[in-house]
KOLFIKOL-466115 format. One record per residue (C-alpha): x, y negated, z. Coordinates in steps of 0.1 Angstrom, whole numbers, plus 5000, padded with zeros to 4 digits. Example, Ala and Ser with C-alpha at 12.3 -4.5 7.8 and 13.67 -1.06 7.14 Angstrom:
2
512350455078 513750115071 
This chain:
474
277609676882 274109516885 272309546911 268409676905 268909896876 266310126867 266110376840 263710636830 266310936832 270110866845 272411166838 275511246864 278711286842 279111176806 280111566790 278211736770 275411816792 274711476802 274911276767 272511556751 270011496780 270611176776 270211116741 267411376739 265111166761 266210876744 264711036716 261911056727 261310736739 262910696773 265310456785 268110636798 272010616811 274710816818 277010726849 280510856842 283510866870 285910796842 286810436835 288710526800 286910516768 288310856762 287510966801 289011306807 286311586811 286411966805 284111926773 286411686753 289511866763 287212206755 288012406720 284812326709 283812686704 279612776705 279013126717 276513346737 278513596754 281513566726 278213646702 277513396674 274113256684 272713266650 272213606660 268813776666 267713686703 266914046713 271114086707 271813816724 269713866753 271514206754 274714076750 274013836781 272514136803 275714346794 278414076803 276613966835 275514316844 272314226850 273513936872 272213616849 268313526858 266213596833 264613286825 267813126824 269413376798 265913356781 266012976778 269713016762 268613316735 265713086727 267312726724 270612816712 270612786679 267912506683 270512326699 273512336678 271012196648 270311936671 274311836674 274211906636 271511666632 273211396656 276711426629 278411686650 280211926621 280612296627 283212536611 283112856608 286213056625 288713226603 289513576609 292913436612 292213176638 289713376661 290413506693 289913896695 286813886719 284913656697 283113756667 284113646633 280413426627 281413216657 280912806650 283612576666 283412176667 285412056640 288211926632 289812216647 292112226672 295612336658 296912686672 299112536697 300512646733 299812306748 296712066755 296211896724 292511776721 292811406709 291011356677 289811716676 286011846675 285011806714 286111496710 285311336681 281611536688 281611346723 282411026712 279911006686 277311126711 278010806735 277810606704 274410716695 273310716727 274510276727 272310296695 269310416711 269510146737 271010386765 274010276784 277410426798 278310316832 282010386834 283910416867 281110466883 280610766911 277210896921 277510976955 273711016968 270411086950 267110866962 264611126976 260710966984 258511196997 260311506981 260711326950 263711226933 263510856925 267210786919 270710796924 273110556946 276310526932 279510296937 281610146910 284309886920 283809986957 280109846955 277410096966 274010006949 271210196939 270010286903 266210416904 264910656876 261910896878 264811136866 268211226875 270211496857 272911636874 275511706848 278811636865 280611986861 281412246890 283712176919 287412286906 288411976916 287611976950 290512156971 288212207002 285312396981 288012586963 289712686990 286112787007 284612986980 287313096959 290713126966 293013166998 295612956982 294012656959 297812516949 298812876937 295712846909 296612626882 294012406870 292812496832 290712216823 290311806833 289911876871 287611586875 284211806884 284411816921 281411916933 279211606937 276111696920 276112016939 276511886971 273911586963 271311856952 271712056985 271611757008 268511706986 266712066994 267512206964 268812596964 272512646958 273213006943 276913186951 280112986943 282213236945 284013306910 285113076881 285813066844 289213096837 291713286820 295513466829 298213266822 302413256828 303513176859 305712906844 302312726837 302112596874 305412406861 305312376824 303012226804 303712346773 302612696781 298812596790 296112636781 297512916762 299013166753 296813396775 297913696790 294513866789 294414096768 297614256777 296314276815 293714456798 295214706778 297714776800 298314696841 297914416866 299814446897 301214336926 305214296941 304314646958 303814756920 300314876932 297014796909 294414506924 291514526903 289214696872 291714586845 288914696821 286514396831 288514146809 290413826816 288013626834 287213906862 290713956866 291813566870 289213566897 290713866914 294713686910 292813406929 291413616957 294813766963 296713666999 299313586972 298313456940 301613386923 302913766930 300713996899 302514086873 301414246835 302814516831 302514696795 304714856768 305714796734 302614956715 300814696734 302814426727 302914446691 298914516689 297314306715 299914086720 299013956687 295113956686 294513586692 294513286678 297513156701 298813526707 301213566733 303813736712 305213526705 304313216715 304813286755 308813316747 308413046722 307112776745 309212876773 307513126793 308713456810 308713766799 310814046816 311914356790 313514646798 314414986784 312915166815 310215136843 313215126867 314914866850 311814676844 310814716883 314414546892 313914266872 310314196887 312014256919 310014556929 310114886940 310715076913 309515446925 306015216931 305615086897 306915466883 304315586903 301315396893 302315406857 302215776857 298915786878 297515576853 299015686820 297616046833 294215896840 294215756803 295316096789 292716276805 289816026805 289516026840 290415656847 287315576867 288915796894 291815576897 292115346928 290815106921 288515276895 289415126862 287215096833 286815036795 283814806797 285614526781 288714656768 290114966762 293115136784 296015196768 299315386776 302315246788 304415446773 306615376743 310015156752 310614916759 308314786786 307414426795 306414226825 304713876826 304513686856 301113556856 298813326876 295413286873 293812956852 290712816863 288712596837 285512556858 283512696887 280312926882 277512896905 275712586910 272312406914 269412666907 266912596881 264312726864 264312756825 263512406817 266312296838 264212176869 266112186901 264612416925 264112476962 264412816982 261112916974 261412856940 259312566942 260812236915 261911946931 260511646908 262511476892 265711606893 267211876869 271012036863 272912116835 276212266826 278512436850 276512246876 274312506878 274312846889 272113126884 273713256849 277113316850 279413486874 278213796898 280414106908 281914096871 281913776867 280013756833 280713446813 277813356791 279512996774 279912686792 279412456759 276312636748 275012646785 275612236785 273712196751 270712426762 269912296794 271511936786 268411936756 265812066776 266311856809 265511586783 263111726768 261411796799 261611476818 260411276786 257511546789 256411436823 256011066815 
């Protein structure tokens, strides 16, 4: 790389977040760049090897903004900042005209095709990605969408810096004036009155991991690329920005036999039988609010002294309902592709097979089945709910157990800014010239229940008006 580079705006990681902000200020008139880690044309990233599905809170954001601003409030529990979710409700659909308007194509989900939680108005990056156990995004809409989005960026008269690692950002008097980066084990400084950090979360990065998340970082399989460690988060503190909570993650429940078999990942997931049904531990004992959804209870299979020892445990009913209500359901693809599933004609039989107690599991099957037949399940311990997903019996033989492990796409919590994607200090204050976007920022998603908002539509948003906002200051 040359030395004495200098670009009006420079975005940290080449996903979606950083080509829109990118290509947005190139738009309007700046000369940008995007420095990417990844030396392959087809560099792995979480937002090419994404589904390509745009949602607000598994709403379609063609929605009315007063629903969607809801929906956000609900999910989060009142944890998102409201200028953030305000900026998403407003700029959503703003944004996916923008990639509509840049060649990106949209298709709307079939009935067929959707997964339960999302609703049937939903728009997905197309071609869409076949129903399929296994990683299989080559070709498909992230893809193809992010590709075309470096290649109008090279028409605008950006650039792509490929293998190339930001590793400190240029602060002058408070200002950020750059980013120092190495590429080919050269350091050398690229100035621009605008850096965009852009470079994912920190799932990556074993230390953070295993800091804010998870006792046991090699007992949580990875979900996604794994290339976001953490860089543009630890730039932007060692810069004075604020750093909101890292302590929970997108991600979903998956068969154990992922950690070893790569056809059973990223799906089937195991979450809505966990959430119909029971999530425990080798003691046969409940850990968490099964009613909160997948992504709360991943995060609490992380937390867990053991991580690889929760089961989900749930009956036939269940298996022949939920089991079903996705677009790669479980049943059948978990036996299909290889993965466990323990049946038995009793909760005895079942508890000897998942090498458990067995007067345990009896026991908190009839506590809970009680608790369901009675409405009282917010007394159980721990108190379980129906925010998400309705309890159901386990009841009607035979009964099943999965092995399960949690699945971490990307971390939550981040970089805070304000709703134009300005990095801030403590006190609120902006630092100039440096912004966030994507899952390198934090203030939206995550809290107690870890509400999940949309990573994609979170990258556009912020990705557009981080553009939009340094081309507005020059």
């Amino acid at each position: 790389m040359a030395s004495g580079l200098e670009y009006d705006l420079v975005s940290v990681g080449g996903g979606f977040a950083g080509m829109i902000a990118a290509n947005r200020a190139a738009q309007l008139g700046l000369r940008t760049a995007v420095i990417e880690c990844g030396s392959d044309a087809a560099y792995r990233c979480n937002s090419r090897f994404s589904g390509g599905l745009m949602h607000v809170s598994y709403k379609d954001p063609a929605l009315p903004r007063e629903e969607l601003l809801r929906a956000i409030t609900e999910i989060t529990e009142g944890h998102a900042s409201p200028a953030l979710a305000q900026a998403i409700v407003d700029h959503c659909k703003r944004g996916l005209e923008w990639l509509q308007a840049e060649g990106a194509r949209f298709a709307r989900v079939d009935p067929s095709m959707q997964r339960a939680d999302i609703g049937s108005r939903a728009w997905i990056l197309a071609p869409i990605r076949p129903p399929v156990t296994h990683l299989e995004w080559k070709g498909r809409g992230a893809d193809v969408t992010l590709r075309m989005l470096e290649q109008n960026l090279v028409k605008r008269g950006g650039v792509v810096h490929r293998g190339t690692r930001a590793i400190a950002l240029v602060m002058e008097g408070g200002s950020c004036r750059g980013v120092r980066v190495v590429s080919n084990n050269t350091e050398t400084v690229i100035r621009a009155s605008a850096v965009v950090l852009a470079d994912g979360g920190f799932q990556g990065n074993r230390e953070m991991v295993l800091g804010h998340l998870t006792p046991r970082p090699e007992a949580v399989k990875q979900r996604g690329a794994g290339t976001g460690v953490g860089d543009g988060i630890r730039m932007a503190r060692e810069a004075g920005a604020d750093i909101t909570p890292l302590d929970a993650f997108y991600g979903h429940i998956l068969c154990r036999d992922a950690m070893h078999n790569d056809r059973i990942w990223p799906y089937p997931q195991l979450d809505l039988l966990a959430a119909a049904g029971l999530l425990v531990n080798r003691h046969g004992r409940r850990i968490a609010d099964e009613g909160l959804g997948g992504v709360f209870l991943a995060n609490a299979i992380a937390r867990e002294a053991d991580p690889l020892g929760l089961f989900v445990v749930f009956d036939e009913v269940t298996w022949q309902d939920s089991g079903r209500a996705a677009a790669v359901p479980p049943n059948p693809t978990l036996i299909t592709a290889g993965g466990t599933l323990h049946k038995a004609n009793t909760l005895a039989e079942l508890a000897a097979k998942l090498e458990m107690d067995a007067s345990s599991l009896e026991q908190t099957v009839a506590a809970y089945n009680a608790a369901v037949a009675s409405r009282t399940i917010g007394s159980l311990s721990p108190a379980r709910s129906n925010k998400r997903r309705k309890a159901q019996p386990v009841a009607v033989a035979p009964f099943y157990g999965a092995p399960a492990c949690a699945g971490m796409t990307n971390t939550m919590g981040g970089v805070r800014i304000d709703g134009n994607a300005r990095a801030l200090q403590p006190g609120g204050t902006p630092i100039t010239g440096l912004f966030a976007a994507g899952t390198t920022i934090g203030g939206l998603e995550g809290g107690p229940a870890v509400g999940y908002v949309g990573g994609l539509m979170t990258a556009v948003v912020f990705g557009l008006l981080a553009g939009e906002c340094a081309a507005a200051r020059r």
